[in-house]
C-alpha positions in Angstrom: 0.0 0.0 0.0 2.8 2.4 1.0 4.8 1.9 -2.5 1.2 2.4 -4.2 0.5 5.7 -2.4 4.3 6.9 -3.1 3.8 6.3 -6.9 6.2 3.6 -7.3 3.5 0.6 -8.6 2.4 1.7 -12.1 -0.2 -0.2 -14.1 0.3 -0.8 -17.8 -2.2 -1.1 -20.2 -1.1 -3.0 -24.0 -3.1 -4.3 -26.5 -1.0 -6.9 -28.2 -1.4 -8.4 -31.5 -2.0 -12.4 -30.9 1.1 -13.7 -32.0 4.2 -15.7 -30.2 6.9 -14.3 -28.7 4.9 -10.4 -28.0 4.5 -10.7 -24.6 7.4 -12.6 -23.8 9.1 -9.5 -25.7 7.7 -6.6 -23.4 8.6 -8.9 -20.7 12.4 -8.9 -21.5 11.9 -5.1 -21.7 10.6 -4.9 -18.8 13.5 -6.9 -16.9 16.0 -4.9 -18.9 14.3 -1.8 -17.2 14.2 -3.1 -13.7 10.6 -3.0 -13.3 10.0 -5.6 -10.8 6.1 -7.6 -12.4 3.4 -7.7 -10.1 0.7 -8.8 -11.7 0.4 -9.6 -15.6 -3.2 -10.1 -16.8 -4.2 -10.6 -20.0 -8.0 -11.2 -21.9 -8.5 -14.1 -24.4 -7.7 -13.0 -27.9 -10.3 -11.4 -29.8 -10.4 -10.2 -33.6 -5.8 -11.0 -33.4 -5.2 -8.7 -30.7 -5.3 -9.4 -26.8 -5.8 -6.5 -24.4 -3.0 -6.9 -21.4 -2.7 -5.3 -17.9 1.0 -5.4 -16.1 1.3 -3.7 -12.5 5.0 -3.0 -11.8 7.3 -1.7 -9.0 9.2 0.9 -10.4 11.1 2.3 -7.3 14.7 0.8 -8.9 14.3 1.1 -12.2 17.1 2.0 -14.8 15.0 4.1 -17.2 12.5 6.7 -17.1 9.4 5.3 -17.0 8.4 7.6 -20.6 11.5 5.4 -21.7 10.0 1.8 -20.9 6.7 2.8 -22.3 8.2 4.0 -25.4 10.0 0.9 -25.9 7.5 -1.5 -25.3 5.0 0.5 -27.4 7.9 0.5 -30.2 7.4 -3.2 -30.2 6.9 -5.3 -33.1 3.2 -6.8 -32.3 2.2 -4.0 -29.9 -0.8 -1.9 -31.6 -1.6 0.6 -28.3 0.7 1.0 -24.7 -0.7 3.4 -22.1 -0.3 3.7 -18.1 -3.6 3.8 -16.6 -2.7 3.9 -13.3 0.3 5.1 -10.9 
């Protein structure tokens, strides 16, 4: 609750494109950030695209978190990143 109130737990919002290796993608730029995954969850497929939700801690991260959503909305297979919450 105390790293929520401070700002440091950030909810992602993607909408991936249903195809292998996507998610496993932002997930590697996550790690490569330092953004510690809370929770990952993620709808069933609809119409090739899969709307997904990632809570992260981002108190030690190596990048500005503009920087981490930039790169995972750069990715190949990701049609829409936001942060909806934090």
């Amino acid at each position: 609750f105390q790293n929520l109130m401070a700002g440091r737990i950030i909810t992602f919002q993607l909408l991936l494109k249903d195809r292998t290796g996507v998610l496993s993608g932002i997930l590697s730029i996550f790690a490569y950030c330092g953004a510690n995954i809370l929770t990952i969850n993620q709808a069933i497929p609809s119409n090739g695209c899969a709307m997904v939700t990632i809570s992260a801690e981002t108190t030690d991260l190596a990048c500005p978190v503009e920087e981490l959503l930039k790169k995972t909305g750069n990715l190949d297979g990701v049609v829409k990143a936001e942060i909806v919450a934090g």
